[in-house]
NUPA-183575 format. One line per field, with one value per residue (C-alpha): x, y, z; residue number from 0; residue in one letter. Coordinates in Angstrom, 2 decimals. Layout:
BEGIN
c1 = (X ...);
c2 = (Y ...);
c3 = (Z ...);
resi = (NUM ...);
resn = (A ...);
# end
This chain:
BEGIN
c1 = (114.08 112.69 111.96 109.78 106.22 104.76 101.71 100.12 98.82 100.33 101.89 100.30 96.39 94.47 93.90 97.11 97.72 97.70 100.35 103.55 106.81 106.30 106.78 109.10 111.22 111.76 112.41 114.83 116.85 116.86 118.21 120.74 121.85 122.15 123.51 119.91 118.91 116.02 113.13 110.43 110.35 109.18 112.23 114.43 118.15 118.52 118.23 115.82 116.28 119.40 118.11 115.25 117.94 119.62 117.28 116.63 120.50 119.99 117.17 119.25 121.98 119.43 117.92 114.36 113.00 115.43 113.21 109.36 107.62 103.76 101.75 99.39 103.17 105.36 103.22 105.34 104.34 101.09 100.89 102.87 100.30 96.92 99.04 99.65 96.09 94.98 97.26 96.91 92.77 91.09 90.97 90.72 91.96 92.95 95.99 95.28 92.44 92.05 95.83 97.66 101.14 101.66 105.24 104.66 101.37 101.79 101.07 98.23 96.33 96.84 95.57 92.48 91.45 92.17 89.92 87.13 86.35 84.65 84.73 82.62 82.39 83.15 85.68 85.24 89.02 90.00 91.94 94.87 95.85 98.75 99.12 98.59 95.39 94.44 96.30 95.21 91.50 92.61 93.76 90.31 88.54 86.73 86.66 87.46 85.35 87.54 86.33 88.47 90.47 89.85 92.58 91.77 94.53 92.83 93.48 96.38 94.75 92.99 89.40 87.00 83.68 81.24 78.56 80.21 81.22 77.63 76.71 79.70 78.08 76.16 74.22 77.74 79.74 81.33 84.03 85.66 89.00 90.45 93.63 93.86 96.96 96.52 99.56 100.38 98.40 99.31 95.50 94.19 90.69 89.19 86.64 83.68 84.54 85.41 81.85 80.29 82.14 81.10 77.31 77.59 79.06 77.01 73.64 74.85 76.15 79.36 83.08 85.86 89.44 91.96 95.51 96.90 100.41 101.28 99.38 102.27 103.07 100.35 101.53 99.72 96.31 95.51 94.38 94.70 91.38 91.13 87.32 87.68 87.02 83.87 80.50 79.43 82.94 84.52 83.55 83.47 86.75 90.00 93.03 96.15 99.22 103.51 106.35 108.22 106.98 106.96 110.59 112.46 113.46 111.34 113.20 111.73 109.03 106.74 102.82 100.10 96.22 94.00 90.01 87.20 88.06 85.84 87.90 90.87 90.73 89.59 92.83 94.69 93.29 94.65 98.00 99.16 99.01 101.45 104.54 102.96 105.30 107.98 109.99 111.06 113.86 112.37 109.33 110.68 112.42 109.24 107.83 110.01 109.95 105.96 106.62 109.09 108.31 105.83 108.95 110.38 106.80 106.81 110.68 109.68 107.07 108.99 111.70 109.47 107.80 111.29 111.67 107.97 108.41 111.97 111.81 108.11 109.37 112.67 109.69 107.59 110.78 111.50 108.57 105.92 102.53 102.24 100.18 101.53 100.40 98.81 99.79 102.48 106.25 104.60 104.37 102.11 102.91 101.36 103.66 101.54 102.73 106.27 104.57 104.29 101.30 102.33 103.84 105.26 107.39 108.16 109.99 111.19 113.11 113.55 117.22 118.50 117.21 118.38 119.38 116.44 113.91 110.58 107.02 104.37 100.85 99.05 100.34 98.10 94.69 92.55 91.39 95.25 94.31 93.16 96.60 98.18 99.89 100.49 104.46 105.03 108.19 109.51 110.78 112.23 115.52 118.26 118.59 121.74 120.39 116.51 119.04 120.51 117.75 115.84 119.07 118.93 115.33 115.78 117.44 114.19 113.16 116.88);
c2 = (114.46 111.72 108.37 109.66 110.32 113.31 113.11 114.94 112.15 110.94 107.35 106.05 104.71 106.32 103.15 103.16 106.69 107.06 104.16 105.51 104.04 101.97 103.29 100.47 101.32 104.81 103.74 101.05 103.19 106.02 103.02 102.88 105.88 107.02 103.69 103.09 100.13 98.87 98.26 99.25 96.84 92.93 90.71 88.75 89.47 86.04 83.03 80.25 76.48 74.91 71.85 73.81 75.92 72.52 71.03 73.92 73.72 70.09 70.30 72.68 70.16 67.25 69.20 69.40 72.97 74.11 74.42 75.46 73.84 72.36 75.02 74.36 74.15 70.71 67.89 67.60 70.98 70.61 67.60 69.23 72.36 70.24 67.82 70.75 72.12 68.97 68.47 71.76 72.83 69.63 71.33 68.15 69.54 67.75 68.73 68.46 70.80 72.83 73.82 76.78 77.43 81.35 83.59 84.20 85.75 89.17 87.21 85.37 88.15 89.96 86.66 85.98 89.55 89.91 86.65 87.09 91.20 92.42 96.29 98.04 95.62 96.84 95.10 95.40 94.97 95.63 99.12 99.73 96.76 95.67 98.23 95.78 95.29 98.54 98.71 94.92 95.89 98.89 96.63 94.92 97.71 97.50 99.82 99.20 99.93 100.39 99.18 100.68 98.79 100.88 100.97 100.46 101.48 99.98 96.68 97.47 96.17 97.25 96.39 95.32 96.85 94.02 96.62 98.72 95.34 94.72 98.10 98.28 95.72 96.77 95.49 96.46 93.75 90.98 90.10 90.63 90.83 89.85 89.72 87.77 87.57 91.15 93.40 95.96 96.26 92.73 91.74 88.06 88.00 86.13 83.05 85.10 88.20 85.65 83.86 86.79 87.62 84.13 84.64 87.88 86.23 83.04 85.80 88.35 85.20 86.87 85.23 85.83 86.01 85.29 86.26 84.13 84.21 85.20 81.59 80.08 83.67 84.11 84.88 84.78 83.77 84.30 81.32 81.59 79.78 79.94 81.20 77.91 76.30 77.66 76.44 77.58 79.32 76.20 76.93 80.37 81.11 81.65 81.06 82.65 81.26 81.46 79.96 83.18 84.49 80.77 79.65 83.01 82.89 86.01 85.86 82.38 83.80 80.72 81.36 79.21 79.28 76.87 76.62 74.87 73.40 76.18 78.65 77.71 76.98 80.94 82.28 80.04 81.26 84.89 83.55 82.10 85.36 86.77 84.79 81.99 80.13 80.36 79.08 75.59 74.46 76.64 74.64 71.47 72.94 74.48 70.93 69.95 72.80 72.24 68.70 70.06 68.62 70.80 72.13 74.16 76.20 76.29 77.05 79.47 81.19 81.25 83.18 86.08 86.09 87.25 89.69 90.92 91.89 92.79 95.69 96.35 97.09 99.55 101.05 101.61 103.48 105.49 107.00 105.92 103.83 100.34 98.18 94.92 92.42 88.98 87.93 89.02 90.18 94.17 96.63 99.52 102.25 105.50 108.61 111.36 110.94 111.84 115.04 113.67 113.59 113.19 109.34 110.05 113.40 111.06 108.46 110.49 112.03 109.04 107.86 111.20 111.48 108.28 105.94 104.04 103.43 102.45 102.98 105.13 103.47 106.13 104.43 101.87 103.33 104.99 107.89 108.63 110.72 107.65 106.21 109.49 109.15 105.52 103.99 100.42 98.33 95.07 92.80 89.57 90.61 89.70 90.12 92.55 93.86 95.02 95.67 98.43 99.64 100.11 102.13 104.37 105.13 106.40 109.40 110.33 111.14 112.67);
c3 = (44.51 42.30 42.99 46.37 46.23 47.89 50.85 53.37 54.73 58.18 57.30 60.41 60.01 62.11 64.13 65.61 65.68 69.32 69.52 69.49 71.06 74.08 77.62 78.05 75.35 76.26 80.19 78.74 76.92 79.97 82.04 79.51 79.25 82.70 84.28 86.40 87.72 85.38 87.39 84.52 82.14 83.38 82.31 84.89 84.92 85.24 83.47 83.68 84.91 83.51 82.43 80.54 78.66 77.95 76.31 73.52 73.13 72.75 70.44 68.22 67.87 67.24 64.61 65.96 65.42 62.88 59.93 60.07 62.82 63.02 62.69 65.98 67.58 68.22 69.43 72.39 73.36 72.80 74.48 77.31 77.67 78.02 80.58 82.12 82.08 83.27 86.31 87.83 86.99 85.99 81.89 79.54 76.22 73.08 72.01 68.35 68.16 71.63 71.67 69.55 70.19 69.37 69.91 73.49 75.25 72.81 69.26 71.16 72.56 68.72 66.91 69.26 69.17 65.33 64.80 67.41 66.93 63.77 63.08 65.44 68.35 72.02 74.39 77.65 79.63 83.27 83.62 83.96 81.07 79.38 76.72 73.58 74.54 73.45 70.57 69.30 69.98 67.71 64.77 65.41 63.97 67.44 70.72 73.90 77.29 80.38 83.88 86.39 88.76 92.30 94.88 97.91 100.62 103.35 102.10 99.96 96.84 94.12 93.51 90.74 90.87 89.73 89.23 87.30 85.22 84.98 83.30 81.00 79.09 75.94 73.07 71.28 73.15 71.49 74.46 77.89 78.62 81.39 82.81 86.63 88.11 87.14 85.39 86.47 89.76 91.49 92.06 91.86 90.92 93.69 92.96 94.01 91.03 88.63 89.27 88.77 85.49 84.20 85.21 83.07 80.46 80.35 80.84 77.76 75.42 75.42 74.67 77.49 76.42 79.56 79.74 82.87 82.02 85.90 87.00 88.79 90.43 93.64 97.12 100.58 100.71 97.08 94.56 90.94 89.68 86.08 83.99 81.56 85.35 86.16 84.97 81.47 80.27 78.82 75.76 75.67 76.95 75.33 78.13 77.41 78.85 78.48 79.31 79.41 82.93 84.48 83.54 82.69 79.01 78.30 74.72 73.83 72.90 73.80 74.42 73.71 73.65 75.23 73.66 71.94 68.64 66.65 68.95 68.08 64.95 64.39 66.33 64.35 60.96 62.34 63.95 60.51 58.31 62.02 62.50 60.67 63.24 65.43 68.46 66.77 69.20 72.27 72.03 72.86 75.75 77.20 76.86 79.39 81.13 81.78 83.22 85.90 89.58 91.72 93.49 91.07 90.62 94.25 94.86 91.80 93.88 97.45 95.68 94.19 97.32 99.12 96.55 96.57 100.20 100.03 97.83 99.27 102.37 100.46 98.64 101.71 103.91 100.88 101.24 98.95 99.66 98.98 97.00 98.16 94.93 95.71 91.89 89.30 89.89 89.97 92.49 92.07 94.15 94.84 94.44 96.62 100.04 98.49 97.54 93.67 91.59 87.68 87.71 84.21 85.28 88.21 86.10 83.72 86.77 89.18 86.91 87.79 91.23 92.65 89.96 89.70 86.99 86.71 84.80 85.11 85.34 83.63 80.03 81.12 81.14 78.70 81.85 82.32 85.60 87.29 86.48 87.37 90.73 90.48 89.94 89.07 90.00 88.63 91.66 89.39 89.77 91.50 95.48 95.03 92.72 94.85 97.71 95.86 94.49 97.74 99.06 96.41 96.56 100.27 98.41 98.14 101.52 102.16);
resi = (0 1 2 3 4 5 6 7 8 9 10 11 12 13 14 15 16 17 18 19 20 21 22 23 24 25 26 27 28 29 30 31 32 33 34 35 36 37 38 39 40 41 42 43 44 45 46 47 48 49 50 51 52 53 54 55 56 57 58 59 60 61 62 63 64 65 66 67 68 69 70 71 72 73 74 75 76 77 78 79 80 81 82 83 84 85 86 87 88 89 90 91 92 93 94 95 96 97 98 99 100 101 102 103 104 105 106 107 108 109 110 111 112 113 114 115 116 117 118 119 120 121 122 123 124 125 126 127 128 129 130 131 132 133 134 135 136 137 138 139 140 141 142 143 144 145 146 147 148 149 150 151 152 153 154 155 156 157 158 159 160 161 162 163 164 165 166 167 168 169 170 171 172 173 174 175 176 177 178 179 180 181 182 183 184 185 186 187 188 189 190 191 192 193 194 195 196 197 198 199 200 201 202 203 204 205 206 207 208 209 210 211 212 213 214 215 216 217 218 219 220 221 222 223 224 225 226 227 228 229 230 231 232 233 234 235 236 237 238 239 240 241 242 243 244 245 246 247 248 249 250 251 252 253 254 255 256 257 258 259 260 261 262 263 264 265 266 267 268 269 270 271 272 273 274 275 276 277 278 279 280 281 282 283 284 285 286 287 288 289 290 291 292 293 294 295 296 297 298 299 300 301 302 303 304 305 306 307 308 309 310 311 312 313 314 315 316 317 318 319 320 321 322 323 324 325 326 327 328 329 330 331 332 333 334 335 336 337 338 339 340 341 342 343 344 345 346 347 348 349 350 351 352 353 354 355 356 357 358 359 360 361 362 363 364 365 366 367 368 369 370 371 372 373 374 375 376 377 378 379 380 381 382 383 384 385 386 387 388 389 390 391 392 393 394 395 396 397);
resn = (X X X X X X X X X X X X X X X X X X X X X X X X X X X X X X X X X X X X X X X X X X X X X X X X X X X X X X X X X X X X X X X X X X X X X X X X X X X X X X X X X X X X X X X X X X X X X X X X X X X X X X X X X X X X X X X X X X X X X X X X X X X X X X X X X X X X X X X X X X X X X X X X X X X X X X X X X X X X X X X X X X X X X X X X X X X X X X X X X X X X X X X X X X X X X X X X X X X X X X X X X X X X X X X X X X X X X X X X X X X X X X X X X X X X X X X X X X X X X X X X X X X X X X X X X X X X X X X X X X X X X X X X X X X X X X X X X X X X X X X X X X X X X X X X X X X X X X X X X X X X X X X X X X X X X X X X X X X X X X X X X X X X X X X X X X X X X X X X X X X X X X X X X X X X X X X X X X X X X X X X X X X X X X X X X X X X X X X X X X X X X X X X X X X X X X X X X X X X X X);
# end
């Protein structure tokens, strides 16, 4: 055959050799094929706020968007985002210089990690996490040092071991990551563990990269208090946010960053050789989404909160033990007392068994058998839709 050119070399760089398709992918397209309700991957099955959806349809007809945007983003949105900080935390950031508008929460986390890590560096990030951490620390050239997330029936939570935080920390490390509300476990960092991450971080000189894209998603008792807040991590911190979580246009693709000038403009110097930029018309229309009246982020809230506990309590008569999450639109469940221990022959199984799908939580930790016997459900879908879900799942105990 000419024209080809013959290797035994994988394609793949060994970086992201362990990176293959996406558990979310593969459950996806199971869903798909079998007819199962979708409860893996973390996308609403319904649209966001009308008037937010208007306005990008409006901005598309007025010609704002269409071409190349800014690239720091639209000043509206900009604008929009350090309003926004400032109304809800106190943050005072200029939006000319402390604000980067990325394509959603993914291209931030990829751009701060790809500008902040040199080759060799260690990352320490709270397990289970969001599986492009692992693979963007990859990219980095840098490694990444797991601190467990511990569940904790008794409370029905899992729990960060501040210790073990402590000692995780090495001559090696350039950053934390952290991720509060957490994904996929539900748990809100309380102000006490988040003090205690910026003392560590303050005492080791160390930077702190924050995804908070589940900020406007905290039940109960919990309070969503973000690092940049706390003494000393203003300019240290990186604050990841989106609009696709808060307003549920997942496809938008709108994120942003939030940082010192020097911060920023290093994310930005990665972000540029990415998407460049993105979003034109969907920016202006998460401008307005961000000045929205407090009642829609609390309406917002009330209605996970129904779902939370409506397919919690499906969940727990079907059988399996309950994590109920203070944060996030996630439930982690634990498979065992259905006589289960492998989460991923679990789901692999669940379409068949009852029509349902979801993810295993081992994908999401670097010591898989921690991960193991865990099972994580998305709840921000519609109330038919949980209904039926929690019927079929009581297949399981039949």
């Amino acid at each position: 055959m000419t024209g080809m050119t013959s290797t035994a070399r994988p394609f793949l760089n060994r970086r992201l050799a362990e990176f293959g398709t996406t558990i979310f992918a593969e459950m996806s397209a199971l869903a798909a094929a079998t007819g199962a309700i979708n409860l893996g991957q973390g996308f609403p099955d319904t649209d966001g706020p009308e008037e937010v959806r208007e306005a990008a349809v409006r901005a598309l007809r007025d010609g704002r968007g269409n071409q190349y945007p800014p690239g720091p983003g639209v000043p509206e949105l900009r604008t929009a985002i350090a309003e926004h900080q400032r109304r809800r935390y106190g943050l005072s950031f200029d939006p000319d210089t402390e604000v980067l508008v990325t394509a959603g929460a993914t291209e931030a986390i990829a751009a701060t990690l790809l500008a902040l890590l040199e080759p060799g560096d260690e990352v320490v990030a709270l397990e289970p996490y969001y599986d492009s951490y692992a693979a963007c620390i990859a990219m980095a050239g840098a490694s990444r040092v797991p601190v467990t997330l511990r569940p904790d029936p008794e409370q029905a939570r899992f729990r960060l071991d501040l210790d073990e935080l402590r000692d995780a920390v090495t001559g090696r490390t350039r950053l934390l990551l952290i991720n509060t509300p957490h994904n996929p476990t539900g748990t809100v960092l309380t102000r006490e563990e988040l003090t205690a991450i910026a003392d560590l971080a303050v005492e080791r000189d160390l930077l702190v990269v924050t995804d908070e894209v589940y900020e406007h998603l905290v039940f109960d008792e919990a309070e969503h208090v973000p690092l940049a807040t706390l003494p000393g991590m203003r300019e240290r911190t990186v604050t990841i946010g989106s609009s696709g979580k808060t307003f549920s246009f997942t496809g938008w693709k709108v994120g942003w960053v939030t940082a010192a000038p020097g911060l920023v403009t290093a994310v930005r110097s990665a972000k540029q050789f990415l998407t460049y930029v993105s979003s034109g018309p969907f920016q202006y229309a998460v401008a307005e989404a961000l000045a929205l009246p407090d009642s829609y982020f609390a309406d917002f809230r009330a209605d996970m909160l129904a779902k939370r506990d409506l397919l919690a309590s499906g969940l727990t008569q079907a059988g399996f033990e309950v994590f109920k999450p203070a944060g996030t639109y996630f439930i982690t469940t634990d498979i065992r007392p259905l006589g289960e221990s492998d989460g991923f022959a679990f789901c692999r199984a669940l379409p068949e068994r009852c029509g349902v799908v979801a993810i295993p939580n081992a994908v999401f930790y670097d010591h898989r058998e921690q991960g193991a016997p865990f099972v994580r459900f998305a709840f921000c879908k519609r109330t038919g839709v949980l209904e039926e879900a929690a019927r079929r799942l009581k297949r399981l105990g039949a």
